[in-house]
CHARMM-style PDB file with segment names, atoms N, HN, CA, C and O in Angstrom:
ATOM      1  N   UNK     1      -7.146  21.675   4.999  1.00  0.00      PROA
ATOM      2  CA  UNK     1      -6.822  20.296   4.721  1.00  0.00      PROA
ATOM      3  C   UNK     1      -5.532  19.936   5.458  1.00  0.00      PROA
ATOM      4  O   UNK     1      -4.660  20.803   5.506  1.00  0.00      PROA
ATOM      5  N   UNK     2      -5.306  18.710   6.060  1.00  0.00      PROA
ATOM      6  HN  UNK     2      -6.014  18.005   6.021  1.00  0.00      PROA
ATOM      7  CA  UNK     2      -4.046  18.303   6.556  1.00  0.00      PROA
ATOM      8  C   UNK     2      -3.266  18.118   5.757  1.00  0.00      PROA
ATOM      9  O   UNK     2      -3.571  18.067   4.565  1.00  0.00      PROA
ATOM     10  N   UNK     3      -1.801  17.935   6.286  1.00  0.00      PROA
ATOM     11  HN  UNK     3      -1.554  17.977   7.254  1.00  0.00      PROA
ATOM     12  CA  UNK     3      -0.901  17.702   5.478  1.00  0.00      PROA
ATOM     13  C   UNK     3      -0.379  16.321   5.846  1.00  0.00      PROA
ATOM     14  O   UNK     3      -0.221  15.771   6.937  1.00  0.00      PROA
ATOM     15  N   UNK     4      -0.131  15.881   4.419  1.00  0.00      PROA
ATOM     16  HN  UNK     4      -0.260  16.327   3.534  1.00  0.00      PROA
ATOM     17  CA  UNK     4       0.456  14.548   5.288  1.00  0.00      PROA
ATOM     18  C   UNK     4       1.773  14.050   4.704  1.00  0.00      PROA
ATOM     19  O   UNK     4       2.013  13.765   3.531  1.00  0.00      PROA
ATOM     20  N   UNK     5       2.845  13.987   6.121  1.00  0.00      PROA
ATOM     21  HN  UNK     5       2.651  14.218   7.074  1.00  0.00      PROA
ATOM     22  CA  UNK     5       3.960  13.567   5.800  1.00  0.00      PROA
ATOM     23  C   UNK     5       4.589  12.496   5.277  1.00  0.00      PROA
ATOM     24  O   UNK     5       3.969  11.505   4.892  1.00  0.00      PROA
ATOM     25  N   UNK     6       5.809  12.603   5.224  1.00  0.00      PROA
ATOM     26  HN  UNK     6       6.313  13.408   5.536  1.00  0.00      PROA
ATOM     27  CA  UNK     6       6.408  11.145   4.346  1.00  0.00      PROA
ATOM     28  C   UNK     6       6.485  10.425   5.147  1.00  0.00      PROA
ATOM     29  O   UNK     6       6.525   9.364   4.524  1.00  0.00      PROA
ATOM     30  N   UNK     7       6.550  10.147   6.346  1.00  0.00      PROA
ATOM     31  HN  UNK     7       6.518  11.009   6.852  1.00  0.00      PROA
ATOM     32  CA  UNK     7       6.545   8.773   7.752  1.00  0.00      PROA
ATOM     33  C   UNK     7       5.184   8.674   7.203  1.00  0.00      PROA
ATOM     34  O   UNK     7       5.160   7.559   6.680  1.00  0.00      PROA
ATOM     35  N   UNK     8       4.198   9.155   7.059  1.00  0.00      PROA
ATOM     36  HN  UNK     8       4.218  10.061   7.484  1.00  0.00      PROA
ATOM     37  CA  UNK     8       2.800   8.667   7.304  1.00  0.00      PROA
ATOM     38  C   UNK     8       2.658   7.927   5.946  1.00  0.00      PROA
ATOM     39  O   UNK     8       2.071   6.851   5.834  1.00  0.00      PROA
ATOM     40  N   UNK     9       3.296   8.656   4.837  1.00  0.00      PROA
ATOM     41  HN  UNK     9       3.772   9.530   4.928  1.00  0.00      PROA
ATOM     42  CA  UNK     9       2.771   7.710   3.527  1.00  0.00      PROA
ATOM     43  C   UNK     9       3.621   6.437   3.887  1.00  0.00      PROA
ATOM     44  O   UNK     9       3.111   5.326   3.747  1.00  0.00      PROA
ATOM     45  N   UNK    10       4.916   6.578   4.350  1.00  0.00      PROA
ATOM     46  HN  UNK    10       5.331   7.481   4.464  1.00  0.00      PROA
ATOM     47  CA  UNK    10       6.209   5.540   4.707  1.00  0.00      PROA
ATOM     48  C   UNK    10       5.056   4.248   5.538  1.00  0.00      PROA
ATOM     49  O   UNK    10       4.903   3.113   5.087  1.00  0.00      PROA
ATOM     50  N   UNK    11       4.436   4.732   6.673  1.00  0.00      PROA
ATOM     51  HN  UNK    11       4.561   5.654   7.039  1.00  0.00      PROA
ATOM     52  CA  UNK    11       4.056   3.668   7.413  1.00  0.00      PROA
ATOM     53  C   UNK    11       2.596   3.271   6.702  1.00  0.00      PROA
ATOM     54  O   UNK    11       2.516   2.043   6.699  1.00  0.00      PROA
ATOM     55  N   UNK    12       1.276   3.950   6.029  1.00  0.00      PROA
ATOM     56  HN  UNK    12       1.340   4.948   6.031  1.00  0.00      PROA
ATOM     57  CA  UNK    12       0.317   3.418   5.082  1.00  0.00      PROA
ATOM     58  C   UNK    12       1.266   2.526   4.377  1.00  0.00      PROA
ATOM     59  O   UNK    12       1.684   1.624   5.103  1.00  0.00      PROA
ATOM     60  N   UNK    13       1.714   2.524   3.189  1.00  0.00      PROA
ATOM     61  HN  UNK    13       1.375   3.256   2.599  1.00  0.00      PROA
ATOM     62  CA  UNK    13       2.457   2.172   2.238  1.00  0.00      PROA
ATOM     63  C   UNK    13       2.736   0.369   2.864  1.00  0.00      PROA
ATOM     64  O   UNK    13       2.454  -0.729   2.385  1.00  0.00      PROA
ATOM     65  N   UNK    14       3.570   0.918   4.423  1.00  0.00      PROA
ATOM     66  HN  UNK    14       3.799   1.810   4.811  1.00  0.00      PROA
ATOM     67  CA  UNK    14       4.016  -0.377   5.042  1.00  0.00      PROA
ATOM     68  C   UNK    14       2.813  -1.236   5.383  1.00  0.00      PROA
ATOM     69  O   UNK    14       3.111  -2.425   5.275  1.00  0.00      PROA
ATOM     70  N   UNK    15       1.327  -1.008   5.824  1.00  0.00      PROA
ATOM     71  HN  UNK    15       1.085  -0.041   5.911  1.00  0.00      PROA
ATOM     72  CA  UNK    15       0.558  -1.442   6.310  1.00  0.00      PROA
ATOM     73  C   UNK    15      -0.276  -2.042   5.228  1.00  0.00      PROA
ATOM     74  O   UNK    15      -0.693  -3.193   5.351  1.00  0.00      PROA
ATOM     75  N   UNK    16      -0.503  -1.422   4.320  1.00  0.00      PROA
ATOM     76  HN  UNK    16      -0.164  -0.486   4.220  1.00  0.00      PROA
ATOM     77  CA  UNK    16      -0.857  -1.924   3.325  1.00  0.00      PROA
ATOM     78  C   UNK    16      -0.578  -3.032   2.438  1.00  0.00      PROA
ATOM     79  O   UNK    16      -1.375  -3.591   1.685  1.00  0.00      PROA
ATOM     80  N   UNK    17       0.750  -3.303   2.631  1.00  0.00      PROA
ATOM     81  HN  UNK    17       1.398  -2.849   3.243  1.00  0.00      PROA
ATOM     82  CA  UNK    17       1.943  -4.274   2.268  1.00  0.00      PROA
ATOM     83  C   UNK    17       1.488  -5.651   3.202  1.00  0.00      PROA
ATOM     84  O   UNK    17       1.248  -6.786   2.790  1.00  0.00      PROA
ATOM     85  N   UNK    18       1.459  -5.115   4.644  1.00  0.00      PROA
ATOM     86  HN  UNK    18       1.654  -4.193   4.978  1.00  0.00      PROA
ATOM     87  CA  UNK    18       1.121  -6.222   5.381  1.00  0.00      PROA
ATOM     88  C   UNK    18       0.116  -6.731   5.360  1.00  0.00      PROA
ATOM     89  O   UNK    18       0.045  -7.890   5.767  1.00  0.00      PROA
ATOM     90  N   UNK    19      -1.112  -6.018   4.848  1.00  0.00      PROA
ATOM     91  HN  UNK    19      -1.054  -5.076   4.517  1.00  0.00      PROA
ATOM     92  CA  UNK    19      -2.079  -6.486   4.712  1.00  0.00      PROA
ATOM     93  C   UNK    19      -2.394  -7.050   3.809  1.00  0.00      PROA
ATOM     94  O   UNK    19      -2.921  -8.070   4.252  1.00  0.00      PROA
ATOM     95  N   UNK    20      -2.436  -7.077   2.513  1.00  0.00      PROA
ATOM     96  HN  UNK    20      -2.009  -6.248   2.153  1.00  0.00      PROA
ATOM     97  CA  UNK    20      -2.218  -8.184   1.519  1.00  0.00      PROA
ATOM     98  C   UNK    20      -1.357  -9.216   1.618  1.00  0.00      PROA
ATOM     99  O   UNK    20      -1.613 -10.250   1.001  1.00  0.00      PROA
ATOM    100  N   UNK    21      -0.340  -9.128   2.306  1.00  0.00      PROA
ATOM    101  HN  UNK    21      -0.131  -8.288   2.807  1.00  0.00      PROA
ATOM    102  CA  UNK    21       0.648 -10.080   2.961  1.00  0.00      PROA
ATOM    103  C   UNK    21      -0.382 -11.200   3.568  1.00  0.00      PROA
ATOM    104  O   UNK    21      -0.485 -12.363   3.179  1.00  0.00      PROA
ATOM    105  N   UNK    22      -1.094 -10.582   4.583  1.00  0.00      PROA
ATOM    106  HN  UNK    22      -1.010  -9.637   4.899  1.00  0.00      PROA
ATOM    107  CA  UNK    22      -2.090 -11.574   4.940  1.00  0.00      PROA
ATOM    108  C   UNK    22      -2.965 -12.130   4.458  1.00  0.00      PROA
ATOM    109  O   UNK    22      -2.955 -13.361   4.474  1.00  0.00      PROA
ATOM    110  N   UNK    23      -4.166 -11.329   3.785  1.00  0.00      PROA
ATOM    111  HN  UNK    23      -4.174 -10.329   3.772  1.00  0.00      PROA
ATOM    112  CA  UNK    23      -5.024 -11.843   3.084  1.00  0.00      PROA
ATOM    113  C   UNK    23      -4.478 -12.679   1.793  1.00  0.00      PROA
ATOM    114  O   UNK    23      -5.261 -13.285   1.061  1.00  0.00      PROA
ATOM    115  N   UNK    24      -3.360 -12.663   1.621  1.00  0.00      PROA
ATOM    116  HN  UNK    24      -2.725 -12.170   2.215  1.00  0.00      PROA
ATOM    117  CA  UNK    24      -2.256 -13.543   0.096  1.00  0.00      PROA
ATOM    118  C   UNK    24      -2.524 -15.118   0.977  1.00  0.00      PROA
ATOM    119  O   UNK    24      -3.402 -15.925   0.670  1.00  0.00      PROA
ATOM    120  N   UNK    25      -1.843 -15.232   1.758  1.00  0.00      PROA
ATOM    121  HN  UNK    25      -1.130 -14.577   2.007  1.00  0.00      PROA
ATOM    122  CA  UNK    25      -2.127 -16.045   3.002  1.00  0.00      PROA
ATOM    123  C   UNK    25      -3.535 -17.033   3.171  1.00  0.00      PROA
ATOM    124  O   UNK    25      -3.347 -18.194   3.536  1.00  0.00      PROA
ATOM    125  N   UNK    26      -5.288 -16.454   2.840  1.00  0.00      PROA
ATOM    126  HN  UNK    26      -5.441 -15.512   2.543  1.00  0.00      PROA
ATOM    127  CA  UNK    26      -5.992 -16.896   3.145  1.00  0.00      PROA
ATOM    128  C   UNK    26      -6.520 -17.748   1.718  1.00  0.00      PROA
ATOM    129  O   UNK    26      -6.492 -17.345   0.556  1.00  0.00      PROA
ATOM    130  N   UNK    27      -6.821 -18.562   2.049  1.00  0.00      PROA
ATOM    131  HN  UNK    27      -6.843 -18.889   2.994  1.00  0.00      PROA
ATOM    132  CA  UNK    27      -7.813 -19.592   1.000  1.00  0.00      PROA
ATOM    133  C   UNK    27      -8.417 -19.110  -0.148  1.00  0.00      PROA
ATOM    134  O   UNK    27      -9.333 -18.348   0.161  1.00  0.00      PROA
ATOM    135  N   UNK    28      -8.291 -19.232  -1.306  1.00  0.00      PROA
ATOM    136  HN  UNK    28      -7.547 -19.852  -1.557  1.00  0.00      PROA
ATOM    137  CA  UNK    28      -9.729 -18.719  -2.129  1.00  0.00      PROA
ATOM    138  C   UNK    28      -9.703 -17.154  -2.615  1.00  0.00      PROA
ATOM    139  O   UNK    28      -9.023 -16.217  -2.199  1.00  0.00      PROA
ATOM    140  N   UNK    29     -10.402 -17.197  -3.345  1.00  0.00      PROA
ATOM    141  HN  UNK    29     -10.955 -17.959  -3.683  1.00  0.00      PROA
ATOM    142  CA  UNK    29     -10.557 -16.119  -4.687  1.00  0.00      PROA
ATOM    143  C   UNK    29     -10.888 -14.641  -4.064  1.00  0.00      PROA
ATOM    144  O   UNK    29     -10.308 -13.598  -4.368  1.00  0.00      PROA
ATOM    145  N   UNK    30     -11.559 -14.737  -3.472  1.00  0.00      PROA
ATOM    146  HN  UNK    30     -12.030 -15.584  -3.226  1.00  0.00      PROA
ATOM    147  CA  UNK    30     -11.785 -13.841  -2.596  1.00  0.00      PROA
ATOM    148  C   UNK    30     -10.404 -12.428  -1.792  1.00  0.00      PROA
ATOM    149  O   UNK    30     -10.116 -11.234  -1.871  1.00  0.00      PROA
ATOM    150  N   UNK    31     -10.039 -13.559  -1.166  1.00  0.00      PROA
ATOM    151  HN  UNK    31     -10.273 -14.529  -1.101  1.00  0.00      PROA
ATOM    152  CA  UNK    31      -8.561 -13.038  -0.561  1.00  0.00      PROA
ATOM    153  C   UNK    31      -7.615 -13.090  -1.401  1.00  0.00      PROA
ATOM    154  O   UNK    31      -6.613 -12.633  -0.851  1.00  0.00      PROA
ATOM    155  N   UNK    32      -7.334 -13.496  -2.748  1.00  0.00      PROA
ATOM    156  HN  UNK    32      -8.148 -13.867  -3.194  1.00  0.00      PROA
ATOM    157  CA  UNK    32      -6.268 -13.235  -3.946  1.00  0.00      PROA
ATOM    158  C   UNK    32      -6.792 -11.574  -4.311  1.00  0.00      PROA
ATOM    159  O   UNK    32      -6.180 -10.540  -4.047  1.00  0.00      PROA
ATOM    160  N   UNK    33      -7.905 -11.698  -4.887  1.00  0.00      PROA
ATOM    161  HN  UNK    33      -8.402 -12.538  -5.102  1.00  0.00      PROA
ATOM    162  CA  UNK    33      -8.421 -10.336  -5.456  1.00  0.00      PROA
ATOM    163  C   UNK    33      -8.179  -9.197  -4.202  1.00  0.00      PROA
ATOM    164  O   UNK    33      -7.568  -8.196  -4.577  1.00  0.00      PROA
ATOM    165  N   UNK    34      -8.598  -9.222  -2.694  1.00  0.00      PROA
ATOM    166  HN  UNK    34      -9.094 -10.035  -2.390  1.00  0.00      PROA
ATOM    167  CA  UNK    34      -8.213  -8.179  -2.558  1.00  0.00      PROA
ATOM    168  C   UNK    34      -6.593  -7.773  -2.164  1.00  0.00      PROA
ATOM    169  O   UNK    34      -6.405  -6.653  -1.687  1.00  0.00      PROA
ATOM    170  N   UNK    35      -5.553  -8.589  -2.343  1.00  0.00      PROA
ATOM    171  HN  UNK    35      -5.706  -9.499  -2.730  1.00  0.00      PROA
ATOM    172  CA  UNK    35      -4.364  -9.010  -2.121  1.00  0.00      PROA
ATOM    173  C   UNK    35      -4.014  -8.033  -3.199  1.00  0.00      PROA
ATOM    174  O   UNK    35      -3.497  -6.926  -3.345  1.00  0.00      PROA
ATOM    175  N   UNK    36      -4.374  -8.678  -3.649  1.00  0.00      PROA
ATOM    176  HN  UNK    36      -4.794  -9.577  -3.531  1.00  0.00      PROA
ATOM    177  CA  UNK    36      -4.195  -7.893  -5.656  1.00  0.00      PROA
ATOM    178  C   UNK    36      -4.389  -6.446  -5.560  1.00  0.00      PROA
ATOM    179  O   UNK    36      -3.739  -5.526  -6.057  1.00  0.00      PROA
ATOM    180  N   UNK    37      -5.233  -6.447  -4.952  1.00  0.00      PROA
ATOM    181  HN  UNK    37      -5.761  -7.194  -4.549  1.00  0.00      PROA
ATOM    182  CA  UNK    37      -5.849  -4.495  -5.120  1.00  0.00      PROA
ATOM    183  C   UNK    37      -5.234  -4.108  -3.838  1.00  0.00      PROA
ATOM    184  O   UNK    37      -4.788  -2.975  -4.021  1.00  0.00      PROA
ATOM    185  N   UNK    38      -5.027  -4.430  -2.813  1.00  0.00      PROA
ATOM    186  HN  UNK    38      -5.389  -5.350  -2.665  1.00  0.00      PROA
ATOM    187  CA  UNK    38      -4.043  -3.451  -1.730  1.00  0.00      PROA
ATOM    188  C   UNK    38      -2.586  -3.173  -2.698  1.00  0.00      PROA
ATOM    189  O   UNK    38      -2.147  -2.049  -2.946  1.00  0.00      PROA
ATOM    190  N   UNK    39      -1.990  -4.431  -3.150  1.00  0.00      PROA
ATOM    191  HN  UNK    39      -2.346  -5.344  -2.948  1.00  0.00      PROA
ATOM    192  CA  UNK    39      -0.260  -3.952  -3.868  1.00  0.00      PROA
ATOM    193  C   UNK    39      -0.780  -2.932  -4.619  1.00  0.00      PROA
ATOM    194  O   UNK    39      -0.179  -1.860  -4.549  1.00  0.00      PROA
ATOM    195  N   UNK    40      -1.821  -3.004  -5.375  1.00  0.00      PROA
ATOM    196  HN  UNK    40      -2.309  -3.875  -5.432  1.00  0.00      PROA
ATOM    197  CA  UNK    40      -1.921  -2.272  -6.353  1.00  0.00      PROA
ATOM    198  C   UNK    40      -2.272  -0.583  -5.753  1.00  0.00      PROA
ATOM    199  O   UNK    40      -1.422   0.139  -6.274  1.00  0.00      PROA
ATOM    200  N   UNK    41      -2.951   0.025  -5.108  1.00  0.00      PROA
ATOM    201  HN  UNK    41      -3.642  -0.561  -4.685  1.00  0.00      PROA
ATOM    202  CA  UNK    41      -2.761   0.823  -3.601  1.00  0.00      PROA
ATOM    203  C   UNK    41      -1.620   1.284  -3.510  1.00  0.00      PROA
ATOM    204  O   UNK    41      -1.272   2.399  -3.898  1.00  0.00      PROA
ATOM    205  N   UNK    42      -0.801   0.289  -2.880  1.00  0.00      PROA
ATOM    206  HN  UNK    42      -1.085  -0.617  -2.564  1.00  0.00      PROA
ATOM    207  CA  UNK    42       0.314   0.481  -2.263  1.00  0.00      PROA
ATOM    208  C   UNK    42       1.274   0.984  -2.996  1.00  0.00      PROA
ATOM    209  O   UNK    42       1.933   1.919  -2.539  1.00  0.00      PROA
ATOM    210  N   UNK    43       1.562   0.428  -4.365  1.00  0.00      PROA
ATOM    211  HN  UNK    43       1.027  -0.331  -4.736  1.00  0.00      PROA
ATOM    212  CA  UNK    43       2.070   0.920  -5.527  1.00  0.00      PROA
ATOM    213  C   UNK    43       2.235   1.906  -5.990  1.00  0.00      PROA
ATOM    214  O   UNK    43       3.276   2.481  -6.310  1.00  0.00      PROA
ATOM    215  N   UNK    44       0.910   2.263  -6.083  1.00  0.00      PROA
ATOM    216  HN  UNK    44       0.065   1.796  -5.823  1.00  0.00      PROA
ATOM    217  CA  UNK    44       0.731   4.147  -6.431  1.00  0.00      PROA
ATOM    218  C   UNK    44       1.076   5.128  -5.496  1.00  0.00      PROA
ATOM    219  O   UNK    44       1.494   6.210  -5.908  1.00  0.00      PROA
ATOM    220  N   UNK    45       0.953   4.888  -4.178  1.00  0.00      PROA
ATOM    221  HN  UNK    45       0.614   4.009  -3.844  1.00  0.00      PROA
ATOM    222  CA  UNK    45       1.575   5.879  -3.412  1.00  0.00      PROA
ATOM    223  C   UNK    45       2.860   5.626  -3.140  1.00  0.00      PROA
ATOM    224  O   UNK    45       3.556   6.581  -2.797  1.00  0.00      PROA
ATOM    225  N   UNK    46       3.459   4.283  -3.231  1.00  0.00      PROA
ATOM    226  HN  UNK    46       2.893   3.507  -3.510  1.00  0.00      PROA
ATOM    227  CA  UNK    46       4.650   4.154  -3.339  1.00  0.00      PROA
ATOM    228  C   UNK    46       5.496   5.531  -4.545  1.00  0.00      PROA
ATOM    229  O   UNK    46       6.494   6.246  -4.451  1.00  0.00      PROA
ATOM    230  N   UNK    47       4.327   5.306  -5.678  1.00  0.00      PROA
ATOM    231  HN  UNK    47       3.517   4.725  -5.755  1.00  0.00      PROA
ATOM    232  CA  UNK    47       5.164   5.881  -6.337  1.00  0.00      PROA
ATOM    233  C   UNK    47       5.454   7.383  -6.326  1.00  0.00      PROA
ATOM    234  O   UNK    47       6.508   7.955  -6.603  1.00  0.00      PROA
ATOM    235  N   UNK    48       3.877   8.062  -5.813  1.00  0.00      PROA
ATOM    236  HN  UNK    48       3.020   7.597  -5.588  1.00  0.00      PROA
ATOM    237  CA  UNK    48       4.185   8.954  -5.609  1.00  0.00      PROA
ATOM    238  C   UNK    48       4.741   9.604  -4.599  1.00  0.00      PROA
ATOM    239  O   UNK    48       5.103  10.775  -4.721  1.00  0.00      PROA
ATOM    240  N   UNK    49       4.848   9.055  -3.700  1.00  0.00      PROA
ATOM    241  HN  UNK    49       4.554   8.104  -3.600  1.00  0.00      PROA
ATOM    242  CA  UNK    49       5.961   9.410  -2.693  1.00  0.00      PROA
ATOM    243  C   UNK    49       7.520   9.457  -3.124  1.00  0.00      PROA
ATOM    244  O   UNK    49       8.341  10.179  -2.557  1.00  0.00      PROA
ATOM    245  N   UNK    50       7.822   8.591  -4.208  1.00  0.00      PROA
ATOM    246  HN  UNK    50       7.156   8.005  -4.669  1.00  0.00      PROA
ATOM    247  CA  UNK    50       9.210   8.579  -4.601  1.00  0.00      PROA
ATOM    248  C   UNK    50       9.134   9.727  -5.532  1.00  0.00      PROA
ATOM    249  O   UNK    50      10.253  10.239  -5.557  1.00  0.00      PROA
ATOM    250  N   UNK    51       8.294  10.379  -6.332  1.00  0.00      PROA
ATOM    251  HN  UNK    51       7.384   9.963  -6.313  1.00  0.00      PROA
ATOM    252  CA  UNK    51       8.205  11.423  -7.481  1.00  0.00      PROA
ATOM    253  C   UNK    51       7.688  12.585  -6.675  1.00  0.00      PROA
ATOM    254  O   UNK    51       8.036  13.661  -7.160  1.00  0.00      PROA
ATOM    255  N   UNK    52       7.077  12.663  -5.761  1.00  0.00      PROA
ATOM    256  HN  UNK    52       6.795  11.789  -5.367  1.00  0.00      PROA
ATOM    257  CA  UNK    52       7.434  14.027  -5.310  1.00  0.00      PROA
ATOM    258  C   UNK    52       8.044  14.292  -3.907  1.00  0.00      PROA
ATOM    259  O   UNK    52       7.734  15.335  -3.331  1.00  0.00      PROA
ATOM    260  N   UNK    53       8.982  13.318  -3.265  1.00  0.00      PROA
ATOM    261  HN  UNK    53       9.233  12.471  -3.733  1.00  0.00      PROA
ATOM    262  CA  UNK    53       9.773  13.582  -2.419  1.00  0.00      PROA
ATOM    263  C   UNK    53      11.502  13.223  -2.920  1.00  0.00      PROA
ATOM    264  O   UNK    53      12.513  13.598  -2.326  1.00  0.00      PROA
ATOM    265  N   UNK    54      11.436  12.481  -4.045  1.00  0.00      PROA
ATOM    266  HN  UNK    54      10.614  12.176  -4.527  1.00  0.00      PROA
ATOM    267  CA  UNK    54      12.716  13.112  -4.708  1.00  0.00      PROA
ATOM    268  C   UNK    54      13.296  13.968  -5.529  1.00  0.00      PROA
ATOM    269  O   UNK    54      14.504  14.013  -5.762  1.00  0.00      PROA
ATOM    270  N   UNK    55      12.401  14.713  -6.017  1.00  0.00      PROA
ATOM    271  HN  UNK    55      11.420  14.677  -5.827  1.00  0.00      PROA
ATOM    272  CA  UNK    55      12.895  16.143  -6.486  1.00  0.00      PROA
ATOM    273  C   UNK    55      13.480  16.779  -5.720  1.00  0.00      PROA
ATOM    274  OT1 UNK    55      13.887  17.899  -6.030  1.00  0.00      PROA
TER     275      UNK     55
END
């Protein structure tokens, strides 16, 4: 299995961000909901990147 570093969760994390950024951006129910579920994504590895790279 690969390993994957903290730049890589660092830049997902970032892309993910941008991408609901955009779709927040588009018209309609559609693009709220998946806006909604990328932060929510983004969140969790946010977090776990902060809980097991600050120990």
């Amino acid at each position: 299995m690969a390993e994957v570093c903290k730049t890589d969760l660092k830049r997902l994390v970032k892309y993910l961000d941008d991408a609901a950024d955009l779709y927040g951006q588009q018209p309609g129910q559609r693009y709220k909901a998946r806006q909604y579920y990328l932060k929510q994504y983004s969140r969790k590895l946010q977090d776990k990147l902060n809980k097991f790279h600050n120990e």
